[in-house]
N, C-alpha and C positions, 0 to 999 in steps of 0.2 A: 568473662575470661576471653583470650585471646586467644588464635591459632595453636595446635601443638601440631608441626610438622617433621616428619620423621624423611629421613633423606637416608636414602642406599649408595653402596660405591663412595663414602665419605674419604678413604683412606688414598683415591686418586685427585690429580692436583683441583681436574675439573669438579669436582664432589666436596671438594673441600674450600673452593672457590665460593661455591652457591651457598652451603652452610653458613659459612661468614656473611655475605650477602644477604640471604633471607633474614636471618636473626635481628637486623636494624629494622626493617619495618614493622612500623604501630602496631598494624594487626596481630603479628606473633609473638606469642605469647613465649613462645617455650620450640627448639631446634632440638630433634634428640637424631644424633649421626650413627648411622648402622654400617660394620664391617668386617668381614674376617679375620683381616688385617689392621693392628692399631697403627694411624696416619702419622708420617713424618713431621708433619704442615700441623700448625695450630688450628682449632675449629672455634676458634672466639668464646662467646659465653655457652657455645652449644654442649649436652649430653653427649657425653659418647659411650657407646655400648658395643663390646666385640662380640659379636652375634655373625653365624653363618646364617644368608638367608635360605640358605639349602636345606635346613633343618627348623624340625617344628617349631622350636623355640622361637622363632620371631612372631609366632602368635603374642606369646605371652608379653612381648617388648609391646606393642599395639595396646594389649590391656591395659600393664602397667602405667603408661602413660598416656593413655585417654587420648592416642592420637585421632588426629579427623582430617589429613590429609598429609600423603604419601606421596614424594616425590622419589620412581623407580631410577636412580640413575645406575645401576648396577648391572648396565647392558653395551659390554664393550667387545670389543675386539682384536684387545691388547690383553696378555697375563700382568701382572703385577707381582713384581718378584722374580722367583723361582717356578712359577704354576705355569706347564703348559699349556696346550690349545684343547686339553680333554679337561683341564681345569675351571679354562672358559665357559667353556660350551655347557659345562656341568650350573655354574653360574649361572649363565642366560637361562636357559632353560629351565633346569631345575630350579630353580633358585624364585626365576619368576612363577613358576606353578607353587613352592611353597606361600610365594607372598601374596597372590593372588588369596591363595585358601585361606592362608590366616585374614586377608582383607575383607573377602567372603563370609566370615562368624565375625566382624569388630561391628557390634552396633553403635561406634563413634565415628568411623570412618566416611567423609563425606566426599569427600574430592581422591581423584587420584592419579597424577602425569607419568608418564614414563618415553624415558628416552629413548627414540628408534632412530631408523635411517634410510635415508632414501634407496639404500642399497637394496631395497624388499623388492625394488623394481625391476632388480638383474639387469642385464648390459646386454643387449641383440643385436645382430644387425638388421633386422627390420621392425626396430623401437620407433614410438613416434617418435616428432620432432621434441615433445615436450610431455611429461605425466602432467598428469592431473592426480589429485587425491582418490578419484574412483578407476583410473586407469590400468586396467587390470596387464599384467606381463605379458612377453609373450616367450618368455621363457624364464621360470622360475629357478633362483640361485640354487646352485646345487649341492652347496656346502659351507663350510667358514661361517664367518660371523653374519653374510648375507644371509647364510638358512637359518642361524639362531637366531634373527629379527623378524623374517615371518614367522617362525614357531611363536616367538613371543608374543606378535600382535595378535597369534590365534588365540592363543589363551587369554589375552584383555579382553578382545573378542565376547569367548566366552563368559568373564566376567560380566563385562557391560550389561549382558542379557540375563542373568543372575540376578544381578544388585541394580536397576535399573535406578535406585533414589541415589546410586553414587555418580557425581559428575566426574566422567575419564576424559585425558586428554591425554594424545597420542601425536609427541614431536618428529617429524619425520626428519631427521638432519641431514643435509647433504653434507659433505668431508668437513670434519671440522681441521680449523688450522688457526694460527698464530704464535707466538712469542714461545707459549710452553706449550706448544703440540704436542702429543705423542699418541700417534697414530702408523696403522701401517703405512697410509699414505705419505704420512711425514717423514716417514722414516726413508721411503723410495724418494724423497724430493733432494732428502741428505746425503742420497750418494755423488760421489764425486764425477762421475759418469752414469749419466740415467739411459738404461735399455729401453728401447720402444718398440713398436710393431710395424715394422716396414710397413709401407701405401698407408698407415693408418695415423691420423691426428685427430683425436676424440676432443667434444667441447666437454667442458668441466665446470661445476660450479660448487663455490666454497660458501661455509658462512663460519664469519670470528665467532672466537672462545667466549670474550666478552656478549656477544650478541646472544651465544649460547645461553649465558648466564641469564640476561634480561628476560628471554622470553621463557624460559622455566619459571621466574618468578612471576611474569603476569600470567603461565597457566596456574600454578597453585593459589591465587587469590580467584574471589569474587568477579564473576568479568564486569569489564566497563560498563554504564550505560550504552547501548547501541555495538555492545558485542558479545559474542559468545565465544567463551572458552574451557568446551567440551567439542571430543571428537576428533579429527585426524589430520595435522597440519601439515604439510609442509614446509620447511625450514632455510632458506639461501639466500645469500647477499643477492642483490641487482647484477646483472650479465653473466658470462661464461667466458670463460679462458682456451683457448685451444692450450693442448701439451705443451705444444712447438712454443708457444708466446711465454708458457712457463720456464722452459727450461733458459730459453734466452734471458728470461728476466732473474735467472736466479746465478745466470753464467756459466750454468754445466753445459758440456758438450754432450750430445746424443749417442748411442751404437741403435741404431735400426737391426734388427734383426727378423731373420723370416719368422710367418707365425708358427710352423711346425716346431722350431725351434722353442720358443720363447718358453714353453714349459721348465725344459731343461735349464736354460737360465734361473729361472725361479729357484729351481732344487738349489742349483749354483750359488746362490747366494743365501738361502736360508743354511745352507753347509759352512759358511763362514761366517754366520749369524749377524751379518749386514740387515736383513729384513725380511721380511713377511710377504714373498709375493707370490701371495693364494691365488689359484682360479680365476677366485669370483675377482681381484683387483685386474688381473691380467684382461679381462672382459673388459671391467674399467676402461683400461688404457687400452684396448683397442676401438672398444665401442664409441663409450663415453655416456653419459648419462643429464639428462635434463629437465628440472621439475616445473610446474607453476607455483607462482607463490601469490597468487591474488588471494585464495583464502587464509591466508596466515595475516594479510595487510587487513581484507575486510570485514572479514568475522572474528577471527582472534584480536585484531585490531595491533599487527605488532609492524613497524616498520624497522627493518635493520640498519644498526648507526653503519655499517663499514658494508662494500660492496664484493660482489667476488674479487676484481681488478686490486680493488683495498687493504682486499683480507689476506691476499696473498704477496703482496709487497709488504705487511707488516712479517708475515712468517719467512720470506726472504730477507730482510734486514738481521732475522735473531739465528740465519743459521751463514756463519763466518766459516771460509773456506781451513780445513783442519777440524774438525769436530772429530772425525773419524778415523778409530787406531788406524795409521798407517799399514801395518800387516796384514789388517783383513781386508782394506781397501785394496793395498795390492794381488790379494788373494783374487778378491773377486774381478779385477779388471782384467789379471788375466785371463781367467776363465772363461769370461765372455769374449775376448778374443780371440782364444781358442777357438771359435766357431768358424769353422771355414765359410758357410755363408756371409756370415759378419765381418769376416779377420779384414777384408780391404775394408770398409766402414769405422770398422771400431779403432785401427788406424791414425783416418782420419778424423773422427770425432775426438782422440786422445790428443791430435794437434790442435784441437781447439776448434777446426774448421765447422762450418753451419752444415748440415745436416741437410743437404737439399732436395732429397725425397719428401722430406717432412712437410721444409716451405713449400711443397708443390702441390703435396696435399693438401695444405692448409686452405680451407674456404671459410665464407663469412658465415658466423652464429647462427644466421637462422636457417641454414640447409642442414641435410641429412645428421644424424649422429655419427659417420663416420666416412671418412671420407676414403676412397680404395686409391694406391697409387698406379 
């Protein structure tokens, strides 16, 4: 018999991507899709089971179908729906300690990946130049979806040392983007005016949906001869993006705003429900963040087809100026103008003009993670 692999988060696009994907290879035998939510999106010849992984019961889904590998994608930091952010978090966390323990009692269970993100690494100003996989923080996220992905990886963690005959692999994703993004990040790239953090233009690095896709399925198989794929990868296309290089490439204009400020911004916009701009992403775009990906090429053995520079001119292509109601756009530009430190900047950014704090902070990729004006 072949593979029975059971996949979490089915009922998001990304989750429902992989299901159809994995299901054509030889190997597998049988796809059974797990989710609270029954999915908009076809899931091909796969099972589908509406199962909360919050709750016992997905013990019993693992029995019934004699799975032996488990692909976690059920670790996001988007609601789906109507579920807020106490939703999520109940998800992430909860959700992964349930499936863990039912994965813990399944004597078929052999392999098992789960979807993280580089965001474990938190955003500082005195970050290295670049993580490494053992590169410990040097200040730990503090909340959002950054602290539901170290909660998680503590509890694989824990596992791993448990179940020792189960192979775990742990994708560290950096932003994912393209064509159907939906992330917080995607969301701050769609507004029609992007706030930033005066003196600061943070490097940035993405990796595509599709690449997403590839390298979940080479961790749920057998690795290569001459690779292993068990243990904690790192995930990004080739280079790094400064902000500034984004926003130009996508044709929005900037508002710089002081950092004291930028909070309130935030609130600003999640009140007119434009987007998600947590903390921990606010770090992001001040800091910036930047991984190694030599072990993801030489032991996982995965090279990605599309690069940062790639990934992010395909996700600027699929977002056309208008996407967003007019009223809450107009809602939040004003508000951000509203800012007396900002109101001459924001101004000018609303004329379309370049932002030349930003170009002046902009330096080349391989200096600091963040550059002070």
């Amino acid at each position: 018999m072949g593979k029975v692999v059971l996949v979490t988060g089915v009922a998001r696009q990304l989750g429902g991507r992989f299901v159809r994907r994995i299901q054509r290879d030889p190997e597998v035998d049988r796809v059974v899709g797990v989710d609270a939510v029954t999915p908009e999106h076809g899931l091909g010849g796969a099972d589908f089971v509406r199962a909360d992984i919050r709750q016992p019961a997905i013990a019993r889904v693992l029995a019934e179908h004699g799975v032996d590998t488990v692909v976690h994608m059920d670790v996001t930091g988007t609601p789906l729906g109507s579920g807020g952010r106490t939703s999520v978090k109940e998800t992430n966390v909860i959700g992964t300690m349930q499936l863990l323990g039912a994965c813990q009692k399944s004597p078929t269970v052999k392999r098992l990946v789960v979807k993280s993100s580089t965001s474990v690494y938190g955003s500082a100003p005195r970050d290295p130049a670049v993580f490494t996989e053992t590169t410990p923080p040097k200040s730990l996220p503090s909340g959002g979806f950054a602290k539901d992905a170290v909660e998680v990886e503590g509890y694989v963690r824990g596992f791993a040392r448990r179940r020792p005959d189960v192979a775990v692999c742990v994708l560290r994703f950096a932003n994912i983007l393209g064509p159907r993004a939906d992330s917080p990040l995607a969301d701050y790239f769609s507004l029609p005016v992007l706030p930033t953090v005066f003196g600061y233009d943070p490097r940035l690095q993405f990796v595509h949906e599709d690449d997403v896709i590839d390298v979940l399925r080479i961790a749920s198989h057998e690795p290569r001869r001459g690779t292993l794929n068990s243990g904690t990868f790192n995930v990004a296309g080739d280079g790094v993006l400064l902000l500034s290089q984004c926003s130009r490439r996508l044709g929005r204009p900037t508002v710089p705003v002081l950092l004291p400020a930028v909070t309130w911004v935030g609130s600003a916009l999640r009140t007119v429900g434009v987007t998600d701009f947590s903390p921990e992403q606010i770090r992001l775009l001040t800091h910036g963040r930047v991984v190694s990906t030599v072990q993801m090429r030489e032991t996982l053995g995965f090279a990605p087809a599309y690069t940062t520079a790639e990934t992010f001119a395909e996700f600027a292509r699929s977002r056309a100026p208008g996407l967003l109601p007019p009223e809450a756009v107009a809602r939040a530009v004003d508000r951000i103008a509203a800012l007396p430190e900002a109101a001459g900047c924001g101004r000018r950014s609303a004329d379309g003009a370049t932002d030349k704090a930003a170009d002046t902070a902009a330096g080349p990729a391989s200096t600091s993670t963040h550059s002070a004006g």
